[in-house]
BAFI-3210 file (N, C-alpha, C; in Angstrom, 3 decimals, decimal comma, padded with zeros to 6 digits):
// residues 285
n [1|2|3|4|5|6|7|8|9|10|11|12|13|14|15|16|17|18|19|20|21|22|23|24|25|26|27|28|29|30|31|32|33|34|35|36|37|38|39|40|41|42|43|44|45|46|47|48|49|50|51|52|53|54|55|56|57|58|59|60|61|62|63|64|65|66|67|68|69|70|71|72|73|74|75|76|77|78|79|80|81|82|83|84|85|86|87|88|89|90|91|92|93|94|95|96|97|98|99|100|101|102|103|104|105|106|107|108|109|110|111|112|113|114|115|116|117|118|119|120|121|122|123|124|125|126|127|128|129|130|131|132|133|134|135|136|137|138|139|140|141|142|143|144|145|146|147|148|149|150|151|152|153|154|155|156|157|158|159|160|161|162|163|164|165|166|167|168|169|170|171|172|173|174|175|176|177|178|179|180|181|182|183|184|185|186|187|188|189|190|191|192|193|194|195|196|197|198|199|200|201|202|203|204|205|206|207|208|209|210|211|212|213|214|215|216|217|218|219|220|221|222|223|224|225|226|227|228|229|230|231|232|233|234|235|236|237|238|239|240|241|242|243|244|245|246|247|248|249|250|251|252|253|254|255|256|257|258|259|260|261|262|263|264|265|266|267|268|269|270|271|272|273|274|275|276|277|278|279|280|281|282|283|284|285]
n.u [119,662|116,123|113,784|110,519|108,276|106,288|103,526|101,786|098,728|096,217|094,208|094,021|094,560|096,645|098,460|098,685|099,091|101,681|103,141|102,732|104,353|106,956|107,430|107,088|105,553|104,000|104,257|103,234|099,798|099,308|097,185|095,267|093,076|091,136|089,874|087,150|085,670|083,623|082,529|084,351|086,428|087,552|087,015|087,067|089,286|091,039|090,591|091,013|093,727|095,137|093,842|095,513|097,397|098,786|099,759|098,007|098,060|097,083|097,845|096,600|094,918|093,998|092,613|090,555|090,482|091,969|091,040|093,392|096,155|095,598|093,723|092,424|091,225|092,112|094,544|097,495|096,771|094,193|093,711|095,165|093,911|091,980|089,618|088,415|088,158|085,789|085,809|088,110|087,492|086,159|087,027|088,557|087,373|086,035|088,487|088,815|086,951|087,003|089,535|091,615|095,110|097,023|098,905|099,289|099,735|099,997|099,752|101,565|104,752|104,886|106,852|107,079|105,874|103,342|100,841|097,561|098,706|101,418|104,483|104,779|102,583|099,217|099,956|100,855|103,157|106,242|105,785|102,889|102,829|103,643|101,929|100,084|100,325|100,238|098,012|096,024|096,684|096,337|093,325|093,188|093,959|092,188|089,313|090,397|091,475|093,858|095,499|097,729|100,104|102,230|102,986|105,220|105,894|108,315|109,228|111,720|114,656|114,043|114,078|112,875|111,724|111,027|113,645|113,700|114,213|112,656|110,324|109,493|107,611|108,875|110,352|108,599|105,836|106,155|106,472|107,109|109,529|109,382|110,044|109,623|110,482|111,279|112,390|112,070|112,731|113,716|111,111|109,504|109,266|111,905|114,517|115,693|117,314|118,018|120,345|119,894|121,470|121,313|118,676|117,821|120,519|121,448|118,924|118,249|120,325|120,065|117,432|117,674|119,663|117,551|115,574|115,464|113,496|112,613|113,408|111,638|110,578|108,517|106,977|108,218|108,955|110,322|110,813|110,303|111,712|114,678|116,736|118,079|115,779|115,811|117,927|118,031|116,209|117,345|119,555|117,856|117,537|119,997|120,896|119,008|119,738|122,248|121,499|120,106|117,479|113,864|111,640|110,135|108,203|106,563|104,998|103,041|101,593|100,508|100,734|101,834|103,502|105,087|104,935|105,040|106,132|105,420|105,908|108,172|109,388|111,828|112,489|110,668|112,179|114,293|113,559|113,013|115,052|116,724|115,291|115,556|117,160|117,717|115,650|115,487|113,385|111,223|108,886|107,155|108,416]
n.v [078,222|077,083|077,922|079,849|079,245|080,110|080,943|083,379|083,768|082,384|080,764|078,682|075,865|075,941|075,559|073,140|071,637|072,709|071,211|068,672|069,104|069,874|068,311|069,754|071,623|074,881|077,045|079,107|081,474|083,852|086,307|088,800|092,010|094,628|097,747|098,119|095,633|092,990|090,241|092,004|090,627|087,742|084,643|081,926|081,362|082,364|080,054|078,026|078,226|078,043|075,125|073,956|073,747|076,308|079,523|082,195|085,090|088,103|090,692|093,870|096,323|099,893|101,151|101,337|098,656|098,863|101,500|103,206|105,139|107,350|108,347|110,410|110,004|108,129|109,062|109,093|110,726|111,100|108,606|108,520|110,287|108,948|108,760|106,511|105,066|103,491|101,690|100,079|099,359|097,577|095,559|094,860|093,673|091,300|090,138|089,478|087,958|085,823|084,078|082,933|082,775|085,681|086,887|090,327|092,484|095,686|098,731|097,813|098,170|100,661|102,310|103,150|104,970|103,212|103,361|104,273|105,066|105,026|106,462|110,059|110,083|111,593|113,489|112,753|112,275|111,282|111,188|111,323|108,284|107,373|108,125|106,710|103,971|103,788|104,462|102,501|100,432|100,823|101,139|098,200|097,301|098,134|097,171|094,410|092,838|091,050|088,546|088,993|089,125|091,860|093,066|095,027|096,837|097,364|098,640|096,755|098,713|101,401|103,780|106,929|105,817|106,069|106,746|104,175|104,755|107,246|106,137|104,229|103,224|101,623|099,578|098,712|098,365|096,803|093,211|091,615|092,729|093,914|092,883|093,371|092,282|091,903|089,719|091,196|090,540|090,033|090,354|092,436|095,720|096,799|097,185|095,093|091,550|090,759|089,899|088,261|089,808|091,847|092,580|092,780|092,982|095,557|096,817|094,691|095,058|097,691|097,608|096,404|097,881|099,212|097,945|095,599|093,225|090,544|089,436|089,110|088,294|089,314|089,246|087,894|087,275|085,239|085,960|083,585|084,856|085,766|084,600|082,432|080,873|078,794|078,926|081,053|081,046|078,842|080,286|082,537|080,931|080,550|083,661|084,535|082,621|083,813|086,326|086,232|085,828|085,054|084,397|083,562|084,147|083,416|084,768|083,631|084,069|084,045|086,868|089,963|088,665|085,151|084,254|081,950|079,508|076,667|077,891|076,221|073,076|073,063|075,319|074,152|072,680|073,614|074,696|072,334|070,922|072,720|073,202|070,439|070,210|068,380|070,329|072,394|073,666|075,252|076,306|079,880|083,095]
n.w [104,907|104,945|102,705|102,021|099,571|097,323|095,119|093,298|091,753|089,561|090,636|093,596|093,096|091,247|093,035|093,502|090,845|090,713|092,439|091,673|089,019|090,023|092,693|094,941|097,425|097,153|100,361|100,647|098,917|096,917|095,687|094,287|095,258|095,220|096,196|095,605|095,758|096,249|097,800|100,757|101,717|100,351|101,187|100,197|098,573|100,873|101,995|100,713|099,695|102,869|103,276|101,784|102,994|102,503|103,544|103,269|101,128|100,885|098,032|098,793|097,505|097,226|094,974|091,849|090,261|086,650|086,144|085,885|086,745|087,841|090,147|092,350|094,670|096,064|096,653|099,024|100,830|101,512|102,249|104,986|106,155|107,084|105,273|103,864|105,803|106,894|105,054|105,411|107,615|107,189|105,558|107,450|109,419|108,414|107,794|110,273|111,331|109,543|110,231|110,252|109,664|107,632|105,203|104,681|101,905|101,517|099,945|097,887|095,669|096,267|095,797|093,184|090,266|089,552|090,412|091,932|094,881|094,013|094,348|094,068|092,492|092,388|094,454|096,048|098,697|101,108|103,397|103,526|102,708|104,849|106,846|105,516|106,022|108,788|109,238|108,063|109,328|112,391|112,286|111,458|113,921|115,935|115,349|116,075|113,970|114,429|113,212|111,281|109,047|108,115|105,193|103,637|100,706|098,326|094,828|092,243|092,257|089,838|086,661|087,322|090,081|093,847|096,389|099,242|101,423|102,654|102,823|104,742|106,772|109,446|111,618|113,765|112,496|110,752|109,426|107,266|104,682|101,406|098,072|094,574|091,376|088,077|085,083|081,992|079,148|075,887|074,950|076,404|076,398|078,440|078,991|078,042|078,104|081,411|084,462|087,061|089,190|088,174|088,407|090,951|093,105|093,907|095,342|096,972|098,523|099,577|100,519|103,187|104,303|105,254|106,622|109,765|108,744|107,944|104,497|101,908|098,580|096,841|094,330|091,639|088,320|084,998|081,298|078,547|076,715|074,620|076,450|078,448|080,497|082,195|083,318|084,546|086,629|087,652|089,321|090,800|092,728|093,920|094,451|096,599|098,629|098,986|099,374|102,204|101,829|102,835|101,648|098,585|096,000|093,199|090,181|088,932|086,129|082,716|081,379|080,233|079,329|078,677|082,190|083,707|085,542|084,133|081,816|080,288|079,975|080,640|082,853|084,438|085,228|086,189|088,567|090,107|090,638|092,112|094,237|095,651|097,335|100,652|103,438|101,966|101,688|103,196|106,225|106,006|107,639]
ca.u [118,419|115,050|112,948|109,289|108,135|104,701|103,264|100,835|098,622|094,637|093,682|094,463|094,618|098,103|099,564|098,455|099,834|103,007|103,445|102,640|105,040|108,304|108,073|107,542|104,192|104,428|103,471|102,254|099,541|098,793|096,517|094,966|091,686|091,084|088,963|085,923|085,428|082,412|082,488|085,101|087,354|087,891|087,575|087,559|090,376|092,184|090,408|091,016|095,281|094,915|093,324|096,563|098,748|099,689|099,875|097,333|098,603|096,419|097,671|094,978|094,911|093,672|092,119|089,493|091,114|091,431|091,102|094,626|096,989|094,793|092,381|093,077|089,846|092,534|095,705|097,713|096,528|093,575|093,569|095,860|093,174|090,243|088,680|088,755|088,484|084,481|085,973|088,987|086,913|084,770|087,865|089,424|086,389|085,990|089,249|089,323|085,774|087,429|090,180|093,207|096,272|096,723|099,661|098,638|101,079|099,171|100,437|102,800|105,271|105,250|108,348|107,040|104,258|102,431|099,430|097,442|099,151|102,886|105,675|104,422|101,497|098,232|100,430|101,372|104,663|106,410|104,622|101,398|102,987|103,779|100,770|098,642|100,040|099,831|096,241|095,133|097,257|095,580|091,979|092,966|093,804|090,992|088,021|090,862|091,928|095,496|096,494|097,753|101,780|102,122|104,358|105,774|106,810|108,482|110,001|113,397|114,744|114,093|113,761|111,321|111,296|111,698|114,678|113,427|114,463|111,939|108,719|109,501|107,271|109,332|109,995|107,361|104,833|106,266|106,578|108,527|110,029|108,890|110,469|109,193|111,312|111,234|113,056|111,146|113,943|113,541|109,574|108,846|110,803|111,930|115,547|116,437|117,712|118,649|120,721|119,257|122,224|121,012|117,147|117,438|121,378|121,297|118,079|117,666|121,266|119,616|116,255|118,684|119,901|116,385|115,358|116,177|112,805|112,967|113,147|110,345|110,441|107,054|106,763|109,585|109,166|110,893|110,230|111,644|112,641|115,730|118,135|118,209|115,191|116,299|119,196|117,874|115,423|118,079|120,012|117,481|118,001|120,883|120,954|118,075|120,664|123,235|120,849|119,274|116,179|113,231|110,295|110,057|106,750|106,484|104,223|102,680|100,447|100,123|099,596|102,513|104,680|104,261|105,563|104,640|107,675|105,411|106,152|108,511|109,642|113,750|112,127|110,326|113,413|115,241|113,113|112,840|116,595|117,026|114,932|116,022|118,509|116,829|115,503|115,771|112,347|110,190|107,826|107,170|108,639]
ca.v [078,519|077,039|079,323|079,893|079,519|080,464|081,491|084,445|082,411|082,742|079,954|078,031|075,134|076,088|074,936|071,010|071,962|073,259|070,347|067,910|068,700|069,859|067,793|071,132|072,037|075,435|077,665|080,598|081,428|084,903|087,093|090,574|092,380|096,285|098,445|097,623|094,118|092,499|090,465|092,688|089,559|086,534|083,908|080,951|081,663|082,244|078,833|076,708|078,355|077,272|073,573|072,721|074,004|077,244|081,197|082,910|086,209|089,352|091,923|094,819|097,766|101,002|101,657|100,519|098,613|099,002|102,864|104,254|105,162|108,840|108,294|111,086|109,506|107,018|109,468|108,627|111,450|110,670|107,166|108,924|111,398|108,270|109,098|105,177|104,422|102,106|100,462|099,255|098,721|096,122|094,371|093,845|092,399|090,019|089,140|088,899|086,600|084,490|083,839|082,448|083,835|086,220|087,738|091,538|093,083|096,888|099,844|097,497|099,086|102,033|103,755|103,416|105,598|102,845|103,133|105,515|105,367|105,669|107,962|111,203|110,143|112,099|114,203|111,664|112,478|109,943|111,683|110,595|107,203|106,266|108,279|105,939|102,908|103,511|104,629|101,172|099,259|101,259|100,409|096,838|096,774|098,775|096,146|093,290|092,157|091,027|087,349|089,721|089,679|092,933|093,115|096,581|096,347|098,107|097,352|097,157|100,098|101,874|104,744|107,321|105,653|106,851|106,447|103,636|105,213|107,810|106,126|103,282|103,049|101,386|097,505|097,687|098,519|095,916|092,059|091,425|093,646|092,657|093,684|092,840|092,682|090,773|089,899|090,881|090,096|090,972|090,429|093,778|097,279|096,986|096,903|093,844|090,362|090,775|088,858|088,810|090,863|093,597|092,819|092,474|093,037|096,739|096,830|093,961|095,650|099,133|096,887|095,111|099,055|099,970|097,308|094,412|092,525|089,479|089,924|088,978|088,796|088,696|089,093|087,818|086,438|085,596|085,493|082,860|085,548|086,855|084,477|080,901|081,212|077,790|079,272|082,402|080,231|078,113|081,076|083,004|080,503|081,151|084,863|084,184|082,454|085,674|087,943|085,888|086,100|084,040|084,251|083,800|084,060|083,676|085,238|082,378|084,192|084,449|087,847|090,656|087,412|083,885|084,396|081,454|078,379|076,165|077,930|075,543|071,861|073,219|075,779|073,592|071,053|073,715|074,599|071,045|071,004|073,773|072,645|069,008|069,299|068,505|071,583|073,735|074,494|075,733|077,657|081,305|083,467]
ca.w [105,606|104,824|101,971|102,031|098,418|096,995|093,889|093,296|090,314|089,103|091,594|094,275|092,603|090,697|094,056|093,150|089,628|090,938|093,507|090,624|088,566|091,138|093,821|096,054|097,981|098,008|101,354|100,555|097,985|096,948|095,002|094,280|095,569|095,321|097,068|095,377|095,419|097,082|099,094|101,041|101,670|099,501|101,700|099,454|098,105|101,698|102,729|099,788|099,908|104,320|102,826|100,886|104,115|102,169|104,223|102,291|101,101|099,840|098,023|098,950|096,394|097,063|094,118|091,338|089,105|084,982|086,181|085,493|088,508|088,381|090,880|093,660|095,736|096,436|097,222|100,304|101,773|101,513|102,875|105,923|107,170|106,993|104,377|103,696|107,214|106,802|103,801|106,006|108,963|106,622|105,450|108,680|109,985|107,219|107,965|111,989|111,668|109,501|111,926|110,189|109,770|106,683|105,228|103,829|101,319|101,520|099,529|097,422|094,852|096,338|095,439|092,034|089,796|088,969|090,795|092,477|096,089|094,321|094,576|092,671|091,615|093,202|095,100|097,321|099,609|101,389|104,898|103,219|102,869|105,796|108,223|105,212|106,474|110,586|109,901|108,217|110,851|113,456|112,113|111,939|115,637|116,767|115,444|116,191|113,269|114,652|112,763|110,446|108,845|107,608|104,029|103,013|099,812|096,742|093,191|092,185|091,322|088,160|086,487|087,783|091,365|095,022|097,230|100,222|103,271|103,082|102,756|105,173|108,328|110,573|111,967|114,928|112,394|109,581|109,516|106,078|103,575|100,053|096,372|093,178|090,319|087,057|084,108|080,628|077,970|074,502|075,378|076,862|076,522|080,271|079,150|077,540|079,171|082,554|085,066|088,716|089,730|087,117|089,102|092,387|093,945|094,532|095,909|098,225|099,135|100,314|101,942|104,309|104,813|105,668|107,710|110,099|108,946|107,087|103,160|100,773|096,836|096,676|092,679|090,539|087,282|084,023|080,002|077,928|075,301|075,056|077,268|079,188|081,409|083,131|084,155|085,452|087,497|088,897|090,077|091,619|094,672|094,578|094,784|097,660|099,403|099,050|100,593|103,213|101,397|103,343|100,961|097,255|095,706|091,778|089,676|087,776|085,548|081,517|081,397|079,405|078,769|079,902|083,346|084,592|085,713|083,556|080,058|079,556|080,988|081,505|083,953|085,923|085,524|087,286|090,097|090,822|090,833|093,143|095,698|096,012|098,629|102,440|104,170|100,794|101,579|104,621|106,209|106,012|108,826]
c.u [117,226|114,297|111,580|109,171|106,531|104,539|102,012|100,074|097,039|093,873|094,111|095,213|095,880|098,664|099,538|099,194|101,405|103,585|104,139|103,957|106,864|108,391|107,734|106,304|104,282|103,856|103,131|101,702|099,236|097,769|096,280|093,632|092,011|089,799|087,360|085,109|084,147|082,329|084,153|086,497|087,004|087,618|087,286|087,920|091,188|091,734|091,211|093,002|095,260|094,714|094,494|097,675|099,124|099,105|098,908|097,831|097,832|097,387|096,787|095,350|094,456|093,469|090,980|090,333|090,814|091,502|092,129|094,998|096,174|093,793|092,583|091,887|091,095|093,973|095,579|096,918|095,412|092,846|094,368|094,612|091,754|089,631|088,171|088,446|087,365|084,771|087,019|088,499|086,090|085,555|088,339|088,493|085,889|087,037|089,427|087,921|086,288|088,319|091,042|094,045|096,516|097,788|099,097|099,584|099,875|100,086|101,714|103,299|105,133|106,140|108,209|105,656|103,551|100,949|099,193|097,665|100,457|103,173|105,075|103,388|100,188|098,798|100,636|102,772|104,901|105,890|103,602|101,522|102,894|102,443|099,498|098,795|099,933|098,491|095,656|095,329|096,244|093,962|092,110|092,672|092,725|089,831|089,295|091,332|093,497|095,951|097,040|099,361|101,486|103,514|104,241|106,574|107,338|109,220|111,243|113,775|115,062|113,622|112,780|111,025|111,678|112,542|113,378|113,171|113,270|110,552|108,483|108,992|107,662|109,188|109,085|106,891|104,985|106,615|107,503|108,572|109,481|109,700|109,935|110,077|111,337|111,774|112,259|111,859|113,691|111,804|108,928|109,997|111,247|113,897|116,497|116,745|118,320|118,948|119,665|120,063|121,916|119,915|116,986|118,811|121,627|119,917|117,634|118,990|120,667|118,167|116,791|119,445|118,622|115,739|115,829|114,554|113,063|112,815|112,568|111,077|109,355|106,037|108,338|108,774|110,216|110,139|111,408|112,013|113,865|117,010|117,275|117,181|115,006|117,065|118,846|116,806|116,481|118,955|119,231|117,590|118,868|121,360|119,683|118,742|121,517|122,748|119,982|117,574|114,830|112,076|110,630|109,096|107,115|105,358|103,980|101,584|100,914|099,773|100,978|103,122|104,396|105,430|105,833|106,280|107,229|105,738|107,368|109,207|111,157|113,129|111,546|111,191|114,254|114,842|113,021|114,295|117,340|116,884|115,044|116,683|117,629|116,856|115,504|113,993|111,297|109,024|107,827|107,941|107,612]
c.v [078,126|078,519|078,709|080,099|079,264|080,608|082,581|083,874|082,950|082,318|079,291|076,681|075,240|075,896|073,885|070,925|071,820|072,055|069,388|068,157|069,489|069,715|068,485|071,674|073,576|076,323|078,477|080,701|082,814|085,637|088,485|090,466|093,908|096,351|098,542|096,751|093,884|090,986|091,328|091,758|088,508|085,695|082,609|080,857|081,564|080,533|077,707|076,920|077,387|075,570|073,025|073,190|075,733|078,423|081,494|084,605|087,206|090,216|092,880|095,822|098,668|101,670|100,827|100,050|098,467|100,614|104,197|104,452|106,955|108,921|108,903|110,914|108,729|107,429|109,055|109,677|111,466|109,288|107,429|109,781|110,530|108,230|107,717|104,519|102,883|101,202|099,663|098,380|097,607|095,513|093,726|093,249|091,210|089,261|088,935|087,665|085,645|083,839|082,889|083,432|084,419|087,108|088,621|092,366|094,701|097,879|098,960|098,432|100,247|103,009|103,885|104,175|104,511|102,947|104,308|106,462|105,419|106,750|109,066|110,957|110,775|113,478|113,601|111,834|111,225|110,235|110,908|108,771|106,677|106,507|107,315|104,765|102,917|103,348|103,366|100,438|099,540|100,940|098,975|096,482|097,018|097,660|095,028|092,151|091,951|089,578|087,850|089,784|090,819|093,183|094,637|096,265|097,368|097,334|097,771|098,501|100,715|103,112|105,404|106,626|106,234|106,294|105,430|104,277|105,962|107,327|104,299|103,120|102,962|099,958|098,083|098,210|097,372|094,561|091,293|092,570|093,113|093,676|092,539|092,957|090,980|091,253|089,970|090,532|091,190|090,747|091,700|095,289|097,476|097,064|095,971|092,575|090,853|089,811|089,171|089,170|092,141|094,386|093,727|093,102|094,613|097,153|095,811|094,428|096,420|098,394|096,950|096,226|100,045|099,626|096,265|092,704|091,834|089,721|088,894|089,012|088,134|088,945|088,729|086,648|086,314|085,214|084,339|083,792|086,410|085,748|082,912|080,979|080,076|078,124|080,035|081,954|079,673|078,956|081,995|082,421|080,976|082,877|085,377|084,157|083,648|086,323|087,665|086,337|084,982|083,802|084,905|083,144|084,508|084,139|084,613|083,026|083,980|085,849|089,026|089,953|086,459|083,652|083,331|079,615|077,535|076,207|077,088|074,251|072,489|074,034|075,391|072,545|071,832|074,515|072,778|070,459|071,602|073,673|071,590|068,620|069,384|069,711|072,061|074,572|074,225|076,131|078,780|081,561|083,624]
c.w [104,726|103,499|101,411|100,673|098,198|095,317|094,201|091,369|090,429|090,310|092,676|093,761|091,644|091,468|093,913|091,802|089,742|091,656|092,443|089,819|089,184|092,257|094,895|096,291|097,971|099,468|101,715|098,707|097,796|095,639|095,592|094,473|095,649|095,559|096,647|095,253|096,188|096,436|099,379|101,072|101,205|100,503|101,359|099,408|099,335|102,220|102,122|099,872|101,782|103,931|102,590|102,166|103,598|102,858|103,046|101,810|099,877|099,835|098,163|098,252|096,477|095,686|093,407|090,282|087,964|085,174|085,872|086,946|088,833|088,738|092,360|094,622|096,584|096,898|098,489|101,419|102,164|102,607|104,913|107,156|107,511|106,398|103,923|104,622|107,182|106,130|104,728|107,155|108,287|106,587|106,313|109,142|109,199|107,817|109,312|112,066|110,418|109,932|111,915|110,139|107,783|106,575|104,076|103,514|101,086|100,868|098,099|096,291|095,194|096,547|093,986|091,133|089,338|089,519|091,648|093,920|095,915|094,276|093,838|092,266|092,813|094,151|096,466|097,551|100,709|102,784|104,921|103,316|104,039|107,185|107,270|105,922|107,684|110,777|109,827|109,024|112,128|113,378|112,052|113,429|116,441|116,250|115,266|115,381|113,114|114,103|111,648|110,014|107,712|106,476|103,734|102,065|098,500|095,506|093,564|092,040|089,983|087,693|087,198|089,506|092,437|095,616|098,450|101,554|103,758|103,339|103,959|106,397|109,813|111,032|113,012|114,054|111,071|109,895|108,694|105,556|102,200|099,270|095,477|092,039|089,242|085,687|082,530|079,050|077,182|074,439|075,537|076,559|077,960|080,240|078,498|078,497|079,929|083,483|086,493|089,148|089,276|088,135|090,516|093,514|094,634|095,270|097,403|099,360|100,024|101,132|102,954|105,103|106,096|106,711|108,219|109,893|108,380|105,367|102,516|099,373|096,733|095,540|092,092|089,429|085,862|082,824|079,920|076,391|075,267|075,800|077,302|080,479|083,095|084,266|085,198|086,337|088,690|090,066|090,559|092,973|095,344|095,441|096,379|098,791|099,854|099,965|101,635|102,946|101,826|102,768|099,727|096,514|094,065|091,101|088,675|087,286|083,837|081,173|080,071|078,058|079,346|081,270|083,766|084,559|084,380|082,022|079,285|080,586|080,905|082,681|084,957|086,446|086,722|088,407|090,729|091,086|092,038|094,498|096,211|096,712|099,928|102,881|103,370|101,316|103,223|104,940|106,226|107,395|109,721]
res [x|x|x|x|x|x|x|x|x|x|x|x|x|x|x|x|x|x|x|x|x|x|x|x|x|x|x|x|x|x|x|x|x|x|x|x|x|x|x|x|x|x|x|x|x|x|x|x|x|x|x|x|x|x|x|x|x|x|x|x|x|x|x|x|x|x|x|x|x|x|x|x|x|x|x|x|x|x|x|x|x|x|x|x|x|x|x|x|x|x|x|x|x|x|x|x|x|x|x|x|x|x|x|x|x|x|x|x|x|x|x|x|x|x|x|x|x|x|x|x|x|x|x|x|x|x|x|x|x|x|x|x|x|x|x|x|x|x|x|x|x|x|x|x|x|x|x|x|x|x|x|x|x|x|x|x|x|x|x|x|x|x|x|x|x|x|x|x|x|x|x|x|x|x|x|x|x|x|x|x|x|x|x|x|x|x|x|x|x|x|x|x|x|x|x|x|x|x|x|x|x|x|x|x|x|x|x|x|x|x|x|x|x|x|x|x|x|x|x|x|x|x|x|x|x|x|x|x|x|x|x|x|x|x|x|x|x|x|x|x|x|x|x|x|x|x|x|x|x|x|x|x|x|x|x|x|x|x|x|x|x|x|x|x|x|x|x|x|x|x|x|x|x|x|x|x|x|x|x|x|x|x|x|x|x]
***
């Protein structure tokens, strides 16, 4: 089956990069914006991703970021009862007058404490989770902001996180599934080198339990410290393949570790490897 591949990168312009050197356009571009930004929506950024052909894809953040995940302005419960409601009603109209199509990963990681709408943190229950996400859905629709794919997403699982089932909306209110999960070697304290069976196989397992929407990995990256980061490139397709996985979005940044495919020419040898057979690569769902 066809797989939608993206990157999540500084600029747009890391899709001409990426093209340049594997062969491979890709068709979805994504980035981050939180709740304080101005203007309310990017839309450079979704124009200039649309320009090269690629799905534009915001993460949106409920919070300020740099602030720490303890910002109970920004609990679910919070965001559930409206309290939020003008700020949402600005974004969606940003994004229904600019009047492409826009995939919005909202709430992501949230089975995990990192931020101030996960699991446990604020006093956020998975109730709060899911009446936060009907409410923003429901303010999209109401001022008409419907070209909208709606990602629900969490991490792998790891210490300290919540079980899935509970905090999961529901397919008519979701579009994909997303997980994030990445390998930090001997780079980060996250564990050590891991395979993408260690990452990803029990989790995209219990997704595929949770829902019948299409599955996302809409963060994965690797270090090169610690292991063969070629390798573990070339077999993420594969493991893609395995789990009928239709979107895989890399996290080309510089930022803990050098995430990004380019940190070294075997990694981009073996994405350009991967995707070389006809049809390897598509469009989004």
């Amino acid at each position: 089956m066809p797989l939608a591949l993206g990157l999540q990168a500084d600029a747009p312009d890391a899709l001409d990069a990426f093209a340049a050197a594997t062969g491979v356009t890709p068709s979805v571009y994504g980035w981050f914006e939180d709740w304080s930004g101005n203007p309310s929506f990017d839309t450079a950024r979704a124009d200039a991703a649309r320009d090269r052909g690629a799905l534009p894809l915001l993460t949106w953040e409920p919070w300020i970021a740099g602030r720490g995940r303890d910002q109970p302005e920004y609990a679910l419960s919070r965001i559930a009862a409206g309290g939020h409601d003008d700020r949402v009603a600005e974004v969606a109209g940003a994004i229904r007058d600019w009047g492409g199509h826009l995939a919005l990963r909202f709430l992501h990681e949230l089975d995990a404490p990192h931020y101030p709408w996960g699991a446990g943190v604020n006093g956020n229950t998975p109730g709060d989770a899911i009446a936060a996400w009907h409410r923003v859905r429901a303010v999209f629709d109401a001022v008409g902001a419907r070209r909208v794919t709606w990602i629900w997403c969490v991490n792998v699982h790891a210490p300290g996180g919540a079980g899935y089932d509970a905090l999961y909306p529901g397919d008519g209110s979701v579009d994909w599934v997303g997980l994030d999960g990445y390998n930090g070697g001997t780079a980060l304290p996250w564990g050590g080198w891991r395979s993408l069976v260690d990452v990803f196989a029990a989790s995209l397992t219990d997704l595929r339990r949770v829902s019948g929407r299409p599955l996302a990995i809409t963060e994965v990256a690797c270090t090169e410290h610690g292991g063969d980061k070629a390798t573990w490139v070339h077999d993420l397709f594969a493991l893609a393949d395995d789990h009928d996985v239709r979107v895989l979005v890399w996290f080309d940044h510089d930022k803990e570790t050098d995430w990004r495919i380019a940190s070294s020419p075997a990694a981009v040898a073996a994405v350009r490897h991967a995707l070389r057979a006809p049809g390897r690569v598509g469009a989004p769902p």
